[in-house]
C-alpha positions in Angstrom: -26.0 125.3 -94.1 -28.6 123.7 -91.9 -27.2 123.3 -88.2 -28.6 121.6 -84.9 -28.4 122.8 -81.4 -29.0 121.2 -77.9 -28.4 121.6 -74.5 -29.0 120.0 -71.1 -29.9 122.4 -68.0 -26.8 123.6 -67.6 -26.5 124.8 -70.9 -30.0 126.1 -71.5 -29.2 129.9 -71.0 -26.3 129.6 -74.2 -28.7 127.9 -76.3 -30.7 130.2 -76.0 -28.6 133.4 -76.6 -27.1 131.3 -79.4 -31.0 130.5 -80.9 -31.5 134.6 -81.1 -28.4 135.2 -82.8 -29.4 132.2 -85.2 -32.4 133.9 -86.0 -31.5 137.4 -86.2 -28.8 135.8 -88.8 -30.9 133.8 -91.2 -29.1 130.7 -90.2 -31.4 127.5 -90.4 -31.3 125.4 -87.6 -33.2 123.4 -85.5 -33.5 123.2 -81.9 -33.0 119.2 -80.6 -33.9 119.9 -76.8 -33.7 120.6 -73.6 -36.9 122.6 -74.6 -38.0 123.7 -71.4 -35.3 124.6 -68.7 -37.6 123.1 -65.7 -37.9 119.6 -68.1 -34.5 119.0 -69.0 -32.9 116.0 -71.1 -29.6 114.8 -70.2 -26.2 115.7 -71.6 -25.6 112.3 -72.9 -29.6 112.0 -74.6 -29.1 115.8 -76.2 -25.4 114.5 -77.7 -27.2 111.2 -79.0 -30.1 112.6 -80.7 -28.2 115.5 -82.7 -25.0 113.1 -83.6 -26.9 110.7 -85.4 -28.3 113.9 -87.7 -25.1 114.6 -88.2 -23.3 111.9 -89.6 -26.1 111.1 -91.5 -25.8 114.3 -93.0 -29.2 115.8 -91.8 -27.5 118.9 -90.5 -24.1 120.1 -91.7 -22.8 121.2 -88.1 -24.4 121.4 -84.5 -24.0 123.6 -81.4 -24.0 121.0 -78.1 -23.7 122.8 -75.1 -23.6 121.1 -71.2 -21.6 121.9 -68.0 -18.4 122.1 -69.6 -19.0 120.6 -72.9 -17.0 117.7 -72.6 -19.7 115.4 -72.0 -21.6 116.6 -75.1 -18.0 115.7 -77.0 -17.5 112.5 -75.7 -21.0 111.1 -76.7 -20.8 112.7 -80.1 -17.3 111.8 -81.3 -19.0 107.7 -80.6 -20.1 108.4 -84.1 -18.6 107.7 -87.6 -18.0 111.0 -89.5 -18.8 113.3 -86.1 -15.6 115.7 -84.9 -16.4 117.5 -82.1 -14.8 119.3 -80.1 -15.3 121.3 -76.5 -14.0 125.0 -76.8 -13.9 127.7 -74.5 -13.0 130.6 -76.8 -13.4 132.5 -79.8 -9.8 131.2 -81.4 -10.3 127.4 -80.3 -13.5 127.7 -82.0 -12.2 128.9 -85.0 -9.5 126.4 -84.8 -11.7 123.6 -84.3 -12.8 124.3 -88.0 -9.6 125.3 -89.4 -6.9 122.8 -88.1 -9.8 119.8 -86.9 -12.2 119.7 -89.3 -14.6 120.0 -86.5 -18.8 119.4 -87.6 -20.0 120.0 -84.0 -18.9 122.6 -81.5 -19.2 121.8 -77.9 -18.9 124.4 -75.0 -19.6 124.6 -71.6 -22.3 126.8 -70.1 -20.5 127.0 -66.7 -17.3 128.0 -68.6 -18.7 130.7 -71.2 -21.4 132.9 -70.6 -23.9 133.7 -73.7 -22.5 137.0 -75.4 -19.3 134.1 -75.6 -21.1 131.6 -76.9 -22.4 133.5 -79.5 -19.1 134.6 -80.5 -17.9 131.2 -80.4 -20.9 129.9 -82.7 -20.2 133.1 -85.2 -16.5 131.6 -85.5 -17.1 127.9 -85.8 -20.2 128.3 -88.7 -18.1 131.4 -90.5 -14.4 129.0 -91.0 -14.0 126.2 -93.3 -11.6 123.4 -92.6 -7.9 124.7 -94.0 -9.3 128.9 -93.9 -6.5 131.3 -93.4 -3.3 128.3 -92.4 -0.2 128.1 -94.7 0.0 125.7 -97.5 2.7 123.3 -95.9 0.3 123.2 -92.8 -3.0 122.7 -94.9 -0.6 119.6 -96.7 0.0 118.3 -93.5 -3.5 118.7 -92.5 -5.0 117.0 -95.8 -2.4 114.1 -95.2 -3.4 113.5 -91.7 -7.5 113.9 -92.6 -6.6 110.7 -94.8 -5.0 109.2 -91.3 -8.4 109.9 -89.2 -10.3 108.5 -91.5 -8.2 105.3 -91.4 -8.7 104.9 -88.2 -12.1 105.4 -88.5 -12.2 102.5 -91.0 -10.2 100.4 -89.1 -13.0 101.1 -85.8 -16.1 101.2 -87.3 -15.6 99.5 -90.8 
């Protein structure tokens, strides 16, 4: 699995608690910017130069972190293919992968502070879409993944 991260200013500190962990785990990533805290890119440039990556499939997931990580959401989900969604916890992060299908995890570094974000980013890259929920609700799930992308189709052709 081969996962981008980014962050504006305001999410600079997570990124780079997350980065460590990243390392210390073997994961392979890559680090999109803000690169320098006192140089930083905007939450809307980060979110536009990682998205892209992923719906072409360049990285399987990403880690977008701003304020409160809905900016970094809104911008992604602009593309085909890109789920993201803004958690501020462990279980939403798991969730986001489980229930959502989610291929980027956004979170706010005003909301969670980095030993959270880490734990956040352990959850989102160790769940698969459908992991651990019932088989009615991994139907349902299945049957509604065919109804997003739909609507995707419908949007984006």
């Amino acid at each position: 699995m081969k996962i981008a991260i980014g962050s504006d200013k305001s999410g600079f500190n997570a990124k780079e608690a997350i980065k460590a962990y990243l390392l210390e785990a073997g994961v392979d990533f890559d680090d999109l910017g803000t690169l320098d805290a006192d140089q930083p890119m905007p939450y809307y440039a980060v979110a536009d130069k990682v998205a892209p990556l992923v719906q072409n499939g360049t990285y399987d997931r990403a880690i977008l972190i701003c304020g409160t990580g809905a900016g970094m959401g809104v911008v992604a989900n602009k593309y085909k293919g890109v789920y993201a969604v803004a958690c501020e916890g462990v279980y939403s992060a798991r969730m986001a992968r489980a229930i959502n299908g989610a291929n980027v995890l956004a979170m706010g570094g005003w909301i969670v502070g980095p030993e959270m974000a880490v734990d956040m980013v352990k959850a989102f890259l160790a769940t698969e879409w459908l992991e651990g929920l019932e088989d009615w609700r991994q139907a349902n799930l299945r049957r509604f993944n065919e109804q997003v992308k739909a609507i995707e189709e419908k949007i984006y052709g």
